[in-house]
C-alpha positions as CSV (number, residue, x, y, z in Angstrom):
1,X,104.3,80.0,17.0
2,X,108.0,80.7,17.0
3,X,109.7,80.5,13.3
4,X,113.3,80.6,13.7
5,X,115.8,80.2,16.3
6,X,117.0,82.6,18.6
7,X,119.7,85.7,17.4
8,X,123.0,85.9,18.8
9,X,124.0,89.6,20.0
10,X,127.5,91.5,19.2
11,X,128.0,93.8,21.8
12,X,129.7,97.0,20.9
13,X,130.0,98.6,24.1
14,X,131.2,102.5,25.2
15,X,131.9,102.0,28.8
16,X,134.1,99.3,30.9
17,X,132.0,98.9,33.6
18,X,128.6,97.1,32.0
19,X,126.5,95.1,34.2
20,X,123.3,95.0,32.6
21,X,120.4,92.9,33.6
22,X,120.2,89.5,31.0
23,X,117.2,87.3,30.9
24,X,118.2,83.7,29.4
25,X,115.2,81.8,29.2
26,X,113.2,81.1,26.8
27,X,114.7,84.1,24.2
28,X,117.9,86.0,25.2
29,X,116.7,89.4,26.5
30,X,118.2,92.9,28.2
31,X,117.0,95.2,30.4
32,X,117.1,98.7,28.2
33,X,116.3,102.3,29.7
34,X,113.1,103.9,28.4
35,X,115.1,106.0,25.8
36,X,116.1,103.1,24.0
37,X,116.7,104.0,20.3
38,X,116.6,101.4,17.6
39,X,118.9,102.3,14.2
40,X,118.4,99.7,11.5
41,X,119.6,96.6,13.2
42,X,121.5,98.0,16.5
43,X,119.6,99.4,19.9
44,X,121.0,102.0,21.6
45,X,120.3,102.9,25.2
46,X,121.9,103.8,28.6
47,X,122.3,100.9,30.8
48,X,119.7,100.8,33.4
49,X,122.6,99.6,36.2
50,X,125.4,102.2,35.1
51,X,127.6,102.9,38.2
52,X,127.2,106.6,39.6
53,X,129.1,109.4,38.0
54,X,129.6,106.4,34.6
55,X,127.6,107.4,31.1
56,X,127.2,103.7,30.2
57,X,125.8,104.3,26.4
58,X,125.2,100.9,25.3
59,X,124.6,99.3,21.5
60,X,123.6,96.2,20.5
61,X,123.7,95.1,17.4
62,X,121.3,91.8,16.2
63,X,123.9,89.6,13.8
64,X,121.8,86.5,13.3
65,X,120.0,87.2,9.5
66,X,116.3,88.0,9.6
67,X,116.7,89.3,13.2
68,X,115.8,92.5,14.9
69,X,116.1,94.7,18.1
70,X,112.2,94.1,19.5
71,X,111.2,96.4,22.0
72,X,108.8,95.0,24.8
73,X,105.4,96.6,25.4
74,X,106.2,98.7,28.0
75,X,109.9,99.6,26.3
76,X,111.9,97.8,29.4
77,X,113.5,94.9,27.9
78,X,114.3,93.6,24.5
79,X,115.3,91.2,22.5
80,X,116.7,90.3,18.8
81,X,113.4,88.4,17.0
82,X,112.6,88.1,13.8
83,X,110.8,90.7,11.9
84,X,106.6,91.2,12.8
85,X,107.3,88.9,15.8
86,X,106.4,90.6,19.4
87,X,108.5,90.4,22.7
88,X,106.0,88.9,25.4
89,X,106.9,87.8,28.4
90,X,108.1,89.8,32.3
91,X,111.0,89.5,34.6
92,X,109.3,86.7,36.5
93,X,108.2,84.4,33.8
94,X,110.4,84.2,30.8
95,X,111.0,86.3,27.6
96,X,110.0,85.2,24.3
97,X,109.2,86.2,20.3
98,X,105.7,85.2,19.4
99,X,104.4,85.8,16.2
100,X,101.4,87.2,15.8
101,X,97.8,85.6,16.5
102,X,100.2,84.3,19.4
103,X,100.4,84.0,23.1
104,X,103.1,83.5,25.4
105,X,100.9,81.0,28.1
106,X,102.2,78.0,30.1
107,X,103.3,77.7,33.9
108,X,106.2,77.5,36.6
109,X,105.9,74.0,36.2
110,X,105.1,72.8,32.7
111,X,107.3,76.0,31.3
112,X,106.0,78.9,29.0
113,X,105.9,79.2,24.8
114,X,103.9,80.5,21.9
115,X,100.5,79.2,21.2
116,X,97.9,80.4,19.8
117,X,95.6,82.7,20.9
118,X,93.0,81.6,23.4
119,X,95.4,77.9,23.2
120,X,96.9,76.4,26.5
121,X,100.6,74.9,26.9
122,X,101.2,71.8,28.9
123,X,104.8,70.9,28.7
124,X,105.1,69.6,25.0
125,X,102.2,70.9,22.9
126,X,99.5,73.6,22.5
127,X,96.3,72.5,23.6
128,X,93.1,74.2,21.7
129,X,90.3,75.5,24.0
130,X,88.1,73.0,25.3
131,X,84.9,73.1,23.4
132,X,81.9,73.5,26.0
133,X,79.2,71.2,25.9
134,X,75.9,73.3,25.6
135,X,72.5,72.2,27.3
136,X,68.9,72.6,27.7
137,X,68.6,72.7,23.9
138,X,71.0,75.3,23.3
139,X,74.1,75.3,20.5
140,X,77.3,77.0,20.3
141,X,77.2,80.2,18.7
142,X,80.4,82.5,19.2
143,X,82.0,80.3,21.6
144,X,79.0,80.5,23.8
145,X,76.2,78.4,24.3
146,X,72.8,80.0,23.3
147,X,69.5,79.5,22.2
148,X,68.4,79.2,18.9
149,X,66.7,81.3,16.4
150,X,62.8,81.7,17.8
151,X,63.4,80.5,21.2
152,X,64.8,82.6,24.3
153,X,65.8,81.5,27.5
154,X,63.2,80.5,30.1
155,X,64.3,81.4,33.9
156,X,64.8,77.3,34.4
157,X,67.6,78.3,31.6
158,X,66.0,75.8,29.1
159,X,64.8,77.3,25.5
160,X,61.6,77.7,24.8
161,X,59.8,79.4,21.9
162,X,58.8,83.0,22.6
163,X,55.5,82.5,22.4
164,X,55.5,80.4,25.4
165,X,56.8,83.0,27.4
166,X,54.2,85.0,28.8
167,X,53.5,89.1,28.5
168,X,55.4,91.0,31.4
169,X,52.9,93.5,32.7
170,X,53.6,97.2,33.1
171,X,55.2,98.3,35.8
172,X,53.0,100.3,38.0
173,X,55.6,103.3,39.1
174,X,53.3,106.1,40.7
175,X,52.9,106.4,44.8
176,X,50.1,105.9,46.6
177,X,49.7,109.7,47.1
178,X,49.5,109.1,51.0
179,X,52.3,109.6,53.8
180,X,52.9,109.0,57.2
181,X,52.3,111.8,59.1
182,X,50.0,113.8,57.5
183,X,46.7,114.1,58.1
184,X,43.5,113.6,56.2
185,X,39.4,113.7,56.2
186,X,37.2,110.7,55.3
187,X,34.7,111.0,53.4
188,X,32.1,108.3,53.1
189,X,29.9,107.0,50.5
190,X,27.1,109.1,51.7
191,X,28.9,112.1,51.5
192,X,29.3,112.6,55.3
193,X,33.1,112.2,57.1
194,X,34.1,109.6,59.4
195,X,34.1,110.8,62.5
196,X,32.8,110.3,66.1
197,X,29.7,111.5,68.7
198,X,29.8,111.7,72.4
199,X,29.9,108.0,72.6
200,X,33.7,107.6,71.3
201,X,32.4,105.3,68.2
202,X,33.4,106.2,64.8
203,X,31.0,106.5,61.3
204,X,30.1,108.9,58.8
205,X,27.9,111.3,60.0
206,X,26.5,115.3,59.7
207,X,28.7,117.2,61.9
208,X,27.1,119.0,64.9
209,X,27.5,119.8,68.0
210,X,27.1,116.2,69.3
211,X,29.2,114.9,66.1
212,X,32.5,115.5,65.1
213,X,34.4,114.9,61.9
214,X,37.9,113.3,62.4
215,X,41.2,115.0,61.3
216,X,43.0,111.8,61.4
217,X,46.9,111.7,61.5
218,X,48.3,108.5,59.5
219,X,51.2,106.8,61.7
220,X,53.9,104.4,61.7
221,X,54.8,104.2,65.0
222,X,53.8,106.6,68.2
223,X,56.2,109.7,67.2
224,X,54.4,109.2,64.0
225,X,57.6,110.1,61.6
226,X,56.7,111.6,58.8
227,X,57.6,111.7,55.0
228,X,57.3,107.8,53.8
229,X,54.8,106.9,51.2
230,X,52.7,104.7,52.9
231,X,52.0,101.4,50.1
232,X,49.0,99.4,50.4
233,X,50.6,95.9,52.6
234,X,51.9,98.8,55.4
235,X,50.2,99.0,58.6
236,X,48.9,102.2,59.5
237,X,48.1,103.5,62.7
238,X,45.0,106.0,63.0
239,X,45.3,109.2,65.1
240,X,42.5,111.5,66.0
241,X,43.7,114.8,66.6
242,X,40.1,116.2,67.7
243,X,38.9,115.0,70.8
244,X,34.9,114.6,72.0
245,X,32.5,116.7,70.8
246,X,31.5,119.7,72.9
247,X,34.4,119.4,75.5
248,X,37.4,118.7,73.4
249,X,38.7,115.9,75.8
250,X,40.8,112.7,74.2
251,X,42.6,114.3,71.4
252,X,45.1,113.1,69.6
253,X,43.7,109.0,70.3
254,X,44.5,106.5,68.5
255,X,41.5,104.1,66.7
256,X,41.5,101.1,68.4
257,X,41.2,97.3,67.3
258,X,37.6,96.5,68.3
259,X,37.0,93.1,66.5
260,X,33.7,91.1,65.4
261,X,31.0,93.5,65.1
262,X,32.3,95.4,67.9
263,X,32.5,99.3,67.3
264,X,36.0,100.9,66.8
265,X,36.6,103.9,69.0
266,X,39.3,105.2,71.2
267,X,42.4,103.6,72.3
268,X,44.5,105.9,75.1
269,X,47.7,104.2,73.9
270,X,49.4,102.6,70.7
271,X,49.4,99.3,72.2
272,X,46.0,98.8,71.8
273,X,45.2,100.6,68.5
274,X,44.3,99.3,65.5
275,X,46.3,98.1,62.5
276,X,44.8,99.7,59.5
277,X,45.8,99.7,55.6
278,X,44.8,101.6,52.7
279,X,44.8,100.9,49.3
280,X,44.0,102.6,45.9
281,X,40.3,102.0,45.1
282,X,38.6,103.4,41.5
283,X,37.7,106.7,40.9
284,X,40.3,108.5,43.3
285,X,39.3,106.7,46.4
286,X,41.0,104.8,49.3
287,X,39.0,101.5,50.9
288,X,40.3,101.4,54.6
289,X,41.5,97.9,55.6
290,X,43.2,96.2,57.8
291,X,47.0,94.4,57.6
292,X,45.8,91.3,59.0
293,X,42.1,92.1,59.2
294,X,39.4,93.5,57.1
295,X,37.1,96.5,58.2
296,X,33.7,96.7,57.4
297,X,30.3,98.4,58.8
298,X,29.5,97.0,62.2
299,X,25.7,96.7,61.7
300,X,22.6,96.8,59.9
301,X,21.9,101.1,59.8
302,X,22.2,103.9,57.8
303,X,25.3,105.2,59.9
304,X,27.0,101.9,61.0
305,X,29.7,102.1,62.8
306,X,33.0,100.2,61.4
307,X,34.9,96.6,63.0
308,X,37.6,94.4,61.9
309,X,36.6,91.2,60.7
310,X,39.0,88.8,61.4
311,X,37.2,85.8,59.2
312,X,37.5,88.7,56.2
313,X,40.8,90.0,55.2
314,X,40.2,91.7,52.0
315,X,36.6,93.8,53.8
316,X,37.3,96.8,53.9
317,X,35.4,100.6,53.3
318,X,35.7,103.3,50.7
319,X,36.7,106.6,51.5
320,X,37.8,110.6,49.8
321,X,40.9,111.3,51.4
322,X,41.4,114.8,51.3
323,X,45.1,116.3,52.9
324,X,44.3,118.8,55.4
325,X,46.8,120.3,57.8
326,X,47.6,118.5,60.8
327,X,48.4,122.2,62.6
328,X,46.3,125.0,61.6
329,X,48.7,127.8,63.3
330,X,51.3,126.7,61.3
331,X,52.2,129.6,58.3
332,X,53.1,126.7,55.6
333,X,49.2,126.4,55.4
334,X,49.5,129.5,52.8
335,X,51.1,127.4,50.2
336,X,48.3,124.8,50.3
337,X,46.4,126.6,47.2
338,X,47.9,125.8,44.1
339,X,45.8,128.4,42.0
340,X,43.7,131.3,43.5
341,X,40.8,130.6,40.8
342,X,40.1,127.0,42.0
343,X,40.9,125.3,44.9
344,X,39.0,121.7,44.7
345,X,41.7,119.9,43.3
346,X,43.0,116.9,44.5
347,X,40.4,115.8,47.1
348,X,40.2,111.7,46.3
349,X,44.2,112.0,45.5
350,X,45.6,112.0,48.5
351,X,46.4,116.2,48.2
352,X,46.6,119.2,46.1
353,X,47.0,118.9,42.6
354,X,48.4,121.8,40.9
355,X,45.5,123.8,39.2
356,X,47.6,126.0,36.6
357,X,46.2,124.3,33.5
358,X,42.6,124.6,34.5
C-alpha cells in the first residue's frame, strides 16, 4: 500500500510555450515522450504537445525527500514516488505509486488505490479474496478446491478413492480394413464363395457353369462413393457386379431384403435392397449382418441359402473377404501384388498386405 504522501514537482522549464498533459488524481502525473531521460532526481523529455516549429525540452525535478521521477510501464507518463514503488494506473482510470506485492484495483464508482495483490477496493478498505467454499469432499489446496491425497475426482465431481474408479480399456484405433466401394469375394465356411445359380438365390457353392461366385461391390448409397472405412454399426448396401450364370443378364444388382426364411436374391433397384453390416469376427474373418436385422442360413441343407431374421439382430454368417478389383480392364490392377514371391497375403484382412518381410 502507499507509504508516503505525494511529491511536489519544481518545474525548470526551456520553452514558454508548455502545455503538457497533467493527470491529478490519485498521484500527480505527466505525460513524458518515449525518450524520457531520468538524471538522479530530475526527468528530462520533450513535451509530447510542443507547438510546431517549438523544441519544448522539458525537466522536472522531484523536491519532496525520498521521492523519485517513476517511469510508467509503457514509459508514457510519470510521476515523482518514492523509491521501489511502481507507477500503475492509464489515462482513463487514475495514476498512482504502489509498492510492491501491490495493485492498483477499485472502480468508477467506489474510486481506485493500492491493495494487495489478488485484494479488491470498495470505497474505504481492501477487501481479501473471498475464500471458496469447497465441496463433494474436497479441501483447499493452492487457492483451489481439490481432492485429497488417494482420492481423484469421479465424473459426478465427488472424490472417491482410486480404487473405486474402474480400469479404462484400451482404445481400439485400427479400421475395419473394408471401404465403400470396393469390391470383395466371400468365402464361406466350407470353403466355397457366396454366390448365386440360375435361380437368382445366393449361398456358397462350387462354381460352374450353372453357379456363379459374386464379386460384390460394398455401397453407401446408389453412386456407391468410394473411400470411407466402412465400421461395423454402418449399413451396407450389397452389389453384384456379375449377372446370371451362363447369360450374363442382371449385373450390377443389388442383394435384396428377403426376410423370415425367405431366400435373398436380386433387387433391380436400391429401394428394395437389403441393409447389411459387417463386423470383425476371429481369425481374419467378417460375419455378415444386418443394421436392423440379423442374417443367417435360410434352411436346413448343406448349401442354405441366407435371410434376415428380424426376431435376431445379432445372427449373422462368417465370411474371408478377399479385395478383388471391381474393374478388371483397369491398369491400377498391376500394383495389386505387393511381392512377386508370394501373393496370398491379406485374404481374411480385408486386402493386400505387404509381403516384403516374408
Amino acid at each position: 500500500m502507499k507509504s508516503t504522501p505525494l511529491g511536489v514537482f519544481t518545474l525548470l522549464l526551456q520553452a514558454s510555450s508548455i502545455h503538457a498533459k497533467l493527470f491529478r488524481k490519485n498521484t500527480p502525473t505527466f505525460e513524458v515522450s518515449p525518450d524520457a531521460t531520468i538524471i538522479q532526481n530530475s526527468i528530462e523529455y520533450f513535451d509530447p504537445d510542443c507547438e510546431p516549429g517549438l523544441q519544448c525540452r522539458t525537466t522536472k525535478t522531484c523536491s519532496t525527500a525520498g521521492t523519485v521521477p517513476t517511469l510508467s510501464q509503457d514509459r508514457r507518463y510519470f510521476a515523482c514516488c518514492p523509491a521501489r514503488q511502481r507507477l500503475l494506473g492509464s489515462a482513463d482510470t487514475v495514476f498512482d505509486c504502489c509498492a510492491v506485492g501491490h495493485d492498483l484495483v477499485g472502480s468508477a464508482d467506489a474510486g481506485y488505490h493500492c491493495c494487495p495483490t489478488g485484494w479488491s477496493y470498495e470505497g474505504m478498505l481492501c477487501r481479501p479474496p473471498t475464500k471458496p467454499t469447497c465441496l463433494n469432499g474436497k479441501t483447499l489446496v493452492n487457492g483451489e478446491c481439490a481432492c485429497g491425497p488417494g482420492t481423484v475426482e469421479a465424473d459426478d465431481g465427488t472424490c472417491v478413492g482410486t480404487e473405486q474408479i474402474p480400469p479404462i480399456p484400451p482404445r481400439c484405433t485400427y479400421g475395419s480394413g473394408i471401404s465403400y466401394g470396393k469390391c470383395y469375394t466371400f468365402k464361406a465356411a466350407n470353403g466355397n464363395t457366396l454366390g448365386s445359380g440360375a435361380d437368382g438365390i445366393y449361398y456358397a457353392g462350387l462354381d460352374d457353369m450353372n453357379f456363379h461366385y459374386g464379386k460384390f461391390q460394398l455401397c453407401a448409397n446408389e453412386a456407391c462413393t468410394a473411400g470411407t472405412n466402412i465400421n461395423p454399426s454402418d449399413p451396407i448396401f450389397i452389389r453384384d457386379l456379375y449377372g446370371d450364370p451362363k447369360t450374363g443378364l442382371n449385373n450390377g444388382r443389388w442383394l435384396n431384403s428377403a426376410v423370415d426364411g425367405a431366400h435373398i436374391g436380386k433387387a433391380p433397384n436400391l429401394s428394395t435392397a437389403g441393409k447389411f453390416s459387417l463386423s470383425k469376427w476371429p481369425c481374419g474373418k467378417y460375419c455378415l449382418g444386418g443394421v436392423e436385422q440379423g442374417v443367417g442360413p435360410a434352411c436346413p441343407a448343406t448349401t442354405p441359402a441366407l435371410t434376415f431374421f428380424s426376431k435376431d439382430p445379432q445372427m449373422c454368417v462368417p465370411f474371408e473377404l478377399l479385395e478383388v478389383p471391381c474393374n478388371i480392364k483397369d491398369n491400377a490392377n498391376n500394383c495389386i501384388w505387393k511381392n512377386p514371391k508370394n501373393q496370398c497375403c491379406g485374404g481374411g484382412l480385408g486386402g493386400m498386405l505387404d509381403c516384403t518381410v516374408l
